[in-house]
C-alpha positions as CSV (number, residue, x, y, z in Angstrom):
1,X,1.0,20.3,-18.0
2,X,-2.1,21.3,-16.4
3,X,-1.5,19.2,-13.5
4,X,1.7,20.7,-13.0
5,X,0.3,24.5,-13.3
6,X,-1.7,23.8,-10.4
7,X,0.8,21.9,-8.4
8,X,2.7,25.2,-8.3
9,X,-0.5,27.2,-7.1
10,X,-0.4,24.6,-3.7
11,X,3.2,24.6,-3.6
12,X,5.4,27.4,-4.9
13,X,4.2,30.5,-3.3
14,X,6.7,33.1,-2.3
15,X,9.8,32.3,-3.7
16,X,11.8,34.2,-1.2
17,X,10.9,31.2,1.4
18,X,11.5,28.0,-1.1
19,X,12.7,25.3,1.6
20,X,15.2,23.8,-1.1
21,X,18.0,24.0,-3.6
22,X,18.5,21.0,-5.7
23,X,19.4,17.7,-4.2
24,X,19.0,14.1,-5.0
25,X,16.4,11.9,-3.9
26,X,19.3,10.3,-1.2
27,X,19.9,14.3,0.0
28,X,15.9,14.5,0.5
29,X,15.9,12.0,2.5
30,X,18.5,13.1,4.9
31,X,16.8,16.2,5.5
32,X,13.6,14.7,6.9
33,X,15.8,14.4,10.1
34,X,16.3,18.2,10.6
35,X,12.5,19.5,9.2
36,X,10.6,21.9,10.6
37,X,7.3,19.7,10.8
38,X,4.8,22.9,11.8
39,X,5.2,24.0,8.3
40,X,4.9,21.3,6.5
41,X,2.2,19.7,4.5
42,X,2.4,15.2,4.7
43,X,2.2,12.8,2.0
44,X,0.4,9.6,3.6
45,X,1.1,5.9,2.3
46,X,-1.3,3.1,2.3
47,X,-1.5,1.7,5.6
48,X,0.1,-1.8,4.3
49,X,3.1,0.3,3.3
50,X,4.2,-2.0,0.6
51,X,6.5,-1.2,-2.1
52,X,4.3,0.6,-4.0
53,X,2.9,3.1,-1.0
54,X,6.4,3.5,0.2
55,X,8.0,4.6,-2.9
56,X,5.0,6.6,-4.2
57,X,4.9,8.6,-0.6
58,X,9.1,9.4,-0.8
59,X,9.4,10.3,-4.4
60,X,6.1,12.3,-4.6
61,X,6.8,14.0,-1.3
62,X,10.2,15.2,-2.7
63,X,8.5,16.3,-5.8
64,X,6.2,18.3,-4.5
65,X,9.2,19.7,-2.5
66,X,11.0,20.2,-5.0
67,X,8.6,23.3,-6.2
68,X,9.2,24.9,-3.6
69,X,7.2,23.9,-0.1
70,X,8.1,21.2,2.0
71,X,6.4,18.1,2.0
72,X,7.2,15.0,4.4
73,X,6.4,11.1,3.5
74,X,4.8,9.7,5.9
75,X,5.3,5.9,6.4
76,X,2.3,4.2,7.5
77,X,3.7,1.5,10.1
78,X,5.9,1.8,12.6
79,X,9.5,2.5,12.3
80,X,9.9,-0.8,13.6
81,X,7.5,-3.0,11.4
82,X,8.6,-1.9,8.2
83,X,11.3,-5.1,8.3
84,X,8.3,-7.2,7.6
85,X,8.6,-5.4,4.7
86,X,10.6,-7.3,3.1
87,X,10.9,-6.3,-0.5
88,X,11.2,-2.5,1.1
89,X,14.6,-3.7,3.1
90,X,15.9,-5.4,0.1
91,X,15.1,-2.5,-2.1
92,X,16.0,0.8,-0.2
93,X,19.4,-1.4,0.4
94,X,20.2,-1.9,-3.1
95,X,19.5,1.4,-4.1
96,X,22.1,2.7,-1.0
97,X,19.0,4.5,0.2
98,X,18.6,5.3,4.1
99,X,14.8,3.5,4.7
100,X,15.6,4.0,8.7
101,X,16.1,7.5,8.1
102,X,11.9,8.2,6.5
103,X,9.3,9.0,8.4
104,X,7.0,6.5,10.6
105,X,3.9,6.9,11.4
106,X,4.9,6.9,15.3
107,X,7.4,9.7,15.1
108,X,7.4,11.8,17.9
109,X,7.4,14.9,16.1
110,X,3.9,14.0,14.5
111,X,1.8,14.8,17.5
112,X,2.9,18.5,18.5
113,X,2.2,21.4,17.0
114,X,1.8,21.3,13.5
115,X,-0.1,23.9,11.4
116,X,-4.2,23.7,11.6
117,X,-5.4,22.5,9.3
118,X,-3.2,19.7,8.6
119,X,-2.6,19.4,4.9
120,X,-2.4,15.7,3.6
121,X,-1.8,14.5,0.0
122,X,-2.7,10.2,0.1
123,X,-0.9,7.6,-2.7
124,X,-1.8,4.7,-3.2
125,X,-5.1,5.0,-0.9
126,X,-8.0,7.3,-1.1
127,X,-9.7,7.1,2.0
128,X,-8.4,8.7,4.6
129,X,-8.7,7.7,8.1
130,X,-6.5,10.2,10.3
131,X,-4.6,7.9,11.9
132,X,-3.1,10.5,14.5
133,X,-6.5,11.8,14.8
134,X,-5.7,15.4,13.5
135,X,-8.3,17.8,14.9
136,X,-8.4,19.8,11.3
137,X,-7.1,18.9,8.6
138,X,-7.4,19.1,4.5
139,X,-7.0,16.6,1.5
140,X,-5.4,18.3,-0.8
141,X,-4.5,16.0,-3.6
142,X,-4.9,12.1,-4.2
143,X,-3.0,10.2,-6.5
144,X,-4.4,6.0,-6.3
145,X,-5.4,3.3,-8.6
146,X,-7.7,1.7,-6.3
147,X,-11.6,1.9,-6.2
148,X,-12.3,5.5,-5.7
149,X,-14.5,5.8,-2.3
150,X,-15.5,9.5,-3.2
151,X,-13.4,10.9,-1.0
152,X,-13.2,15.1,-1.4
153,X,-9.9,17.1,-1.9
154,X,-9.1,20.6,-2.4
155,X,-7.1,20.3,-5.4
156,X,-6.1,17.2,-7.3
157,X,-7.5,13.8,-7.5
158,X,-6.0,11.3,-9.8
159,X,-7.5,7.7,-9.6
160,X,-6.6,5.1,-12.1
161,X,-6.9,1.4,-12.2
162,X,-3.3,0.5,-13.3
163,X,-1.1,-2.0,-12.1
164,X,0.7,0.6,-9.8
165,X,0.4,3.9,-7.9
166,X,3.9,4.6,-9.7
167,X,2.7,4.1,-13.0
168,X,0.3,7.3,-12.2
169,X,3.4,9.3,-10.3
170,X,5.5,8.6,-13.5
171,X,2.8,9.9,-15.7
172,X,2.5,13.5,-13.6
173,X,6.5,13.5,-14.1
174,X,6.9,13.1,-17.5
175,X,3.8,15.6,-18.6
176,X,4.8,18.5,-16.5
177,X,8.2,20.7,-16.7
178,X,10.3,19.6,-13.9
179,X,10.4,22.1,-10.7
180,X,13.9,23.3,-11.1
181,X,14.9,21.7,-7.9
182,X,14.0,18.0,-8.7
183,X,16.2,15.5,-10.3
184,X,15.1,12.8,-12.3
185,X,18.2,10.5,-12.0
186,X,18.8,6.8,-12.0
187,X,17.3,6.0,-8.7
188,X,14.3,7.6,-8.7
189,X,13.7,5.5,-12.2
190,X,15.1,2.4,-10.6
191,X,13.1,3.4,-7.9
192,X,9.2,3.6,-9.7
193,X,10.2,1.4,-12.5
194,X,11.2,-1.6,-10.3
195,X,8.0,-1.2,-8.5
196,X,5.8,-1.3,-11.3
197,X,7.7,-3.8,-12.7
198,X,6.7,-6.2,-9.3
199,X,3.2,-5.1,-9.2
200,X,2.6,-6.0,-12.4
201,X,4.2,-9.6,-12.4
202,X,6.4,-8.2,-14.5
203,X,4.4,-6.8,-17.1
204,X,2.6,-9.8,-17.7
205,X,-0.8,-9.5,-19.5
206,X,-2.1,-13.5,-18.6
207,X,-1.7,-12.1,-14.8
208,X,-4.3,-9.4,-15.3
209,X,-2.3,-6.7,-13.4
210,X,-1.0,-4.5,-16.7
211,X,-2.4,-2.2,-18.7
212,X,-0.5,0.0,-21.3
213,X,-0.3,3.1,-19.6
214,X,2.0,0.5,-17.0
215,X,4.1,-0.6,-20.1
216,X,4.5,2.8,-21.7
217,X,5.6,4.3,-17.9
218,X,8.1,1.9,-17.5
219,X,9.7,1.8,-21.2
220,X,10.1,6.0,-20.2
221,X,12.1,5.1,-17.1
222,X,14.6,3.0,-19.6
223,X,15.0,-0.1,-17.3
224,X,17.2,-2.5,-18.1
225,X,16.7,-6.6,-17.6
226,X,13.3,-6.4,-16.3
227,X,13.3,-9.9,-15.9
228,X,16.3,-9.6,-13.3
229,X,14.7,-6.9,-11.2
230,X,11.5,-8.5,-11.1
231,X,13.1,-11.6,-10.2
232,X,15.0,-10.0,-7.1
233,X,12.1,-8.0,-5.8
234,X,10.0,-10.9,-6.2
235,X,12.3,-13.4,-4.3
236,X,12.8,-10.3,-1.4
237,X,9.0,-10.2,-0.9
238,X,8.2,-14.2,-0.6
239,X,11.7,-14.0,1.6
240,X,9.7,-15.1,4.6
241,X,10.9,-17.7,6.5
242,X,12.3,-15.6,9.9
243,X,8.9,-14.2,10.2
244,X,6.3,-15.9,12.6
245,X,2.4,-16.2,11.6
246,X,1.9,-13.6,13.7
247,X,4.1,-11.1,12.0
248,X,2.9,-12.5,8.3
249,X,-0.4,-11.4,9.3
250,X,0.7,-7.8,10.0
251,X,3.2,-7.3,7.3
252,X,0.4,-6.7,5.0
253,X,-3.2,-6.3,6.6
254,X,-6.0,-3.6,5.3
255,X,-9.1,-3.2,6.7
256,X,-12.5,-1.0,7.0
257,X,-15.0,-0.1,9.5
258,X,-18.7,0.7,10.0
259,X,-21.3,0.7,12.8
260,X,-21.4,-2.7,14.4
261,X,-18.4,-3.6,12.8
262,X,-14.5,-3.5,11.8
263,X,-12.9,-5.7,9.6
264,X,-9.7,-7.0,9.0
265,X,-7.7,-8.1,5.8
266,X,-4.4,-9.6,6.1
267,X,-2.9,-10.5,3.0
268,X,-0.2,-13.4,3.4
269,X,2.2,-13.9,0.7
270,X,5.0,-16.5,-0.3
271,X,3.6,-19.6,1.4
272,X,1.0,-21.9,1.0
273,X,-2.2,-22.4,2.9
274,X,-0.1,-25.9,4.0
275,X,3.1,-24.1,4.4
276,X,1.2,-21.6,7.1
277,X,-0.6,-24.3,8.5
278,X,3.1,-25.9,9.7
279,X,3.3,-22.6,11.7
280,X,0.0,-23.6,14.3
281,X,-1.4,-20.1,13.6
282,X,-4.4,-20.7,15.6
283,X,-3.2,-18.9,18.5
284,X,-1.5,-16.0,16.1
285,X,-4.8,-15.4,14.1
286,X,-6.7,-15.0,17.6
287,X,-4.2,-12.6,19.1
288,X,-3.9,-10.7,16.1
289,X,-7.8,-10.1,15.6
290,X,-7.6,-8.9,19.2
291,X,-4.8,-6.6,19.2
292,X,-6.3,-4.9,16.1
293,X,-9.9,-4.9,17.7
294,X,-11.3,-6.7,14.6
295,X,-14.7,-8.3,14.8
296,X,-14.0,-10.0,11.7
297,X,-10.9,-11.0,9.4
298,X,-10.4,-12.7,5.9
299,X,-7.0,-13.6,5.1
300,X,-6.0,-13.6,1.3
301,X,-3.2,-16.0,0.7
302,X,-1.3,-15.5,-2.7
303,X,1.8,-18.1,-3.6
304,X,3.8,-17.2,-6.7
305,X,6.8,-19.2,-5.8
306,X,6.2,-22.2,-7.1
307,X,5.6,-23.2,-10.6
308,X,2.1,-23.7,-9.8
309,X,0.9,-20.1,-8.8
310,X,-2.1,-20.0,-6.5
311,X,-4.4,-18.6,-4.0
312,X,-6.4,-18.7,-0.8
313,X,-9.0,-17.2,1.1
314,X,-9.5,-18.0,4.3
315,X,-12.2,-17.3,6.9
316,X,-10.8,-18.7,10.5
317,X,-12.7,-19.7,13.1
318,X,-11.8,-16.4,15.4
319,X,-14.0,-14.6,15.1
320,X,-17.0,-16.3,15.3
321,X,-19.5,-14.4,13.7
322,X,-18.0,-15.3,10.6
323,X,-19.9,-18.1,10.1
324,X,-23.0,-16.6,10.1
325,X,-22.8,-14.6,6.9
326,X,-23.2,-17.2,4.6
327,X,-24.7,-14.4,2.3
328,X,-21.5,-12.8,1.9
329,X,-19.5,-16.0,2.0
330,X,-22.3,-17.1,-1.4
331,X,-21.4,-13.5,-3.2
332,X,-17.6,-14.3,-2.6
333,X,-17.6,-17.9,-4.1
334,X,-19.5,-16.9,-6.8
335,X,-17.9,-13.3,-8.1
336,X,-14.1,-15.1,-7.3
337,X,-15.1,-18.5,-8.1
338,X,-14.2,-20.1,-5.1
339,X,-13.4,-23.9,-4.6
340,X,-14.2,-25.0,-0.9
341,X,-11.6,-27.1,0.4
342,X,-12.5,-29.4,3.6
343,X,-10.6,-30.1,6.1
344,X,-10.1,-32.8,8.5
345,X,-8.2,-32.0,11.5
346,X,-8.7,-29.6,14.0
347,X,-9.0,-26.4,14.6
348,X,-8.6,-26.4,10.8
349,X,-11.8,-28.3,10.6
350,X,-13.6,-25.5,11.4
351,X,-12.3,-22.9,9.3
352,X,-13.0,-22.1,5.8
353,X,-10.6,-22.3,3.4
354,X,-11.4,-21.8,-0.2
355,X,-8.9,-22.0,-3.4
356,X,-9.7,-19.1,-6.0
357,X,-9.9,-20.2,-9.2
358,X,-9.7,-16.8,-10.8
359,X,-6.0,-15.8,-10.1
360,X,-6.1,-12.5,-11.6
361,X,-8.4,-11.3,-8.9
362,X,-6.3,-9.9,-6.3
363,X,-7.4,-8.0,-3.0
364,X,-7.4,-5.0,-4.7
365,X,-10.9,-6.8,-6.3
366,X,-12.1,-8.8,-2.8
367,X,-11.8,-5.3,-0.4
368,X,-14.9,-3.9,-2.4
369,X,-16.5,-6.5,-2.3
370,X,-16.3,-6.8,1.4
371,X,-16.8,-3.5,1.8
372,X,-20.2,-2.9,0.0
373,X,-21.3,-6.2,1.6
374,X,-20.6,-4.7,4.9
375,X,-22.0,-1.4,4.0
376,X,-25.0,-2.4,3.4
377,X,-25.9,-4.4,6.5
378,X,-27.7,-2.5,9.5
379,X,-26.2,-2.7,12.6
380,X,-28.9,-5.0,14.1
381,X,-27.7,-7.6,11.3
C-alpha cells in the first residue's frame, strides 16, 4: 500500500490530463502505435529481452499507465530479433496478443524530441546503460531480482532475488488498490504466472530457482495445469533448430564493460555443447565477438531437454586474451565446480569447455562473478 501511495505521487498528477480510460492489456497495446512519445516516461527491459523482461516491461508499463500518466515498454532488441525469441513468439501468440505491435529499441520515434530529462523505470535489470544515449535522463524506479549494482533512482527500487522479475510485479499488484483504469484479467495472470512458472522450472525446489514468495505469487494468479504451461513454454524456448550459431548467440547474450575491456555473455539454450558443435560455430563465435566489439566472451550453455539436464561454459578461442586469465578461469572452476572437458579436434582443441557440476547455478550467479573479477583488474592487466 505504501508502494502504491507513492506510485500515484510519480504518476497521477492532474487528473484533468489522465491519458487513459480503462482498457485491457490487448487495448494498451494498440495504443503504443498512436502515443505521443514527448510526454512519456519508458519502462526499459533487460537487454536479453527474454520472457521475463518482456512481460515485466508491458504489463508494468500499462500499470503505471493505468494511474494516470503514460508510460511506454520499451523492448530491448530490435523489432526484428525478437523471433529469436522464441518462447516470446510462442507466448504473445497464444495469448492473441500483438508482440509486433510493442515497442523496439530501434523505433524511430525514440530518438526525437522527447522531454529532458528522460524518465526511465528498468525490470528485470538494474543497471542502466542508456542505450540511445539520452543526454538527461532520470531513474525513477527499479523493480529486478538480480544482484543489485547500486544503481540510484528517484523513487522506487525494489530488488529481490526470486525466481522471476514477475514474481516482484505480482507482489506490487496484489498489495496496492488497483488504479481504476487497470484490469487484472486472465491474460495479464496467464501472462506473469506462465512466466514465473518457466523461470522457475516450474516451481521446482531441487532446481534452486524458487523461493516462496514465487509459489505464493503464482497460487494468487490461480493457474491452472502448471505442468502444461511449463511444458509448452519450455518446449517454445529449446524450439531452436531454424536458428544458426550465429543467431543462438544473440538470442540471449548480456554483457559489461570497464576500462580496457568489454565483455560478452551469450547464453545458448536447448542444445548440447555436441549438438552446437555440429553447427561449425568457429566462424559464428568470431563474427559475433566482432560485431558486438567484445574483447572477451564466455558462453553459458544450459540443456534441459533431455532427461539428463546439463550445463556448459565455454571460453572459445576468439578472443585470445582469454587464455591468459587463468586467475579468473581458477575462481570460476572452483565457486561453479567446473569439470574440464578436453578436446581433440580442432579448433575445438583449443577452446575451453568445462561441464558445471552445480546445475542450480545459473548466469544469473556466473555475471557477478565476472563482473567483480573484471572490476578489479587495472587496465594495464
Amino acid at each position: 500500500k505504501q508502494w502504491y501511495q507513492r506510485r500515484v505521487a510519480i504518476t497521477a498528477g492532474d487528473s484533468s490530463k489522465s491519458y487513459v480510460s480503462q482498457m485491457d492489456i490487448a487495448n494498451f497495446i494498440n495504443t503504443l502505435a498512436t502515443v505521443d512519445f514527448t510526454t512519456s516516461g519508458f519502462v526499459f527491459c533487460n537487454p536479453s529481452a527474454d520472457l521475463d523482461s518482456v512481460v515485466s516491461s508491458l504489463v508494468y508499463a500499462y500499470y503505471l499507465t493505468s494511474g494516470g500518466h503514460q508510460v511506454i515498454p520499451v523492448i530491448s532488441v530490435t523489432k526484428k530479433a525478437i523471433r529469436l525469441r522464441t518462447e516470446v513468439t510462442y507466448y504473445f501468440d497464444l495469448l492473441k496478443l500483438d508482440l509486433k505491435a510493442l515497442v523496439y529499441i530501434d523505433d524511430p520515434r525514440l530518438k526525437h524530441d522527447l522531454k529532458s530529462p528522460v524518465e526511465v523505470h528498468l525490470v528485470d535489470h538494474n543497471n542502466f546503460h542508456n542505450p540511445l544515449k539520452f543526454e538527461s535522463f532520470i531513474i525513477i524506479t527499479i523493480v529486478d531480482h538480480h544482484v543489485d549494482e547500486k544503481t540510484d533512482v528517484k523513487f522506487l527500487k525494489k530488488i529481490e532475488p526470486v525466481g522471476s522479475c514477475c514474481t516482484l510485479l505480482t507482489e506490487m499488484i496484489k498489495v496496492s488498490s488497483f488504479p481504476k483504469n487497470f484490469v487484472l484479467d486472465d491474460t495479464i495472470k496467464k501472462l506473469l504466472g506462465g512466466t514465473i512458472i518457466l523461470d522457475t522450472v516450474n516451481l521446482n525446489p531441487e532446481k534452486g530457482r524458487v523461493t516462496a514468495k514465487d509459489k505464493d505469487m503464482v497460487a494468487f494468479l490461480e493457474i491452472q495445469d502448471k505442468d502444461d504451461v511449463y511444458n509448452k513454454l519450455s518446449t517454445a524456448r529449446n524450439d531452436v533448430n531454424c536458428l544458426s550459431a550465429y543467431e543462438l548467440l544473440s538470442r540471449d547474450c548480456k554483457s559489461f564493460h570497464g576500462p580496457g575491456y568489454d565483455v560478452g555473455v551469450p547464453s545458448v539454450s536447448g542444445v548440447s555443447w555436441e549438438e552446437f558443435k555440429a553447427l561449425q560455430p568457429t566462424k559464428a563465435i568470431e563474427n559475433f565477438a566482432t560485431d558486438q566489439n567484445y574483447r572477451f566472451m564466455f558462453i553459458t550453455m544450459a540443456n534441459f531437454c533431455n532427461r539428463k539436464a546439463e550445463r556448459f561454459i565455454v571460453v572459445p578461442k576468439y578472443p585470445k586474451k582469454v587464455a591468459r586469465i587463468p586467475g579468473l578461469l581458477h575462481t570460476l572452476i572452483k565457486e561453479l565446480d567446473l569439470e574440464k572437458i578436453e578436446e581433440k579436434k580442432e579448433p575445438y582443441k583449443s577452446w575451453l569447455v568445462y561441464r558445471q557440476k552445480k546445475l542450480q547455478l545459473s548466469r544469473k550467479v556466473f555475471l557477478p562473478l565476472l563482473k567483480s573479477y573484471f572490476d578489479n583488474l587495472t587496465e594495464d592487466h
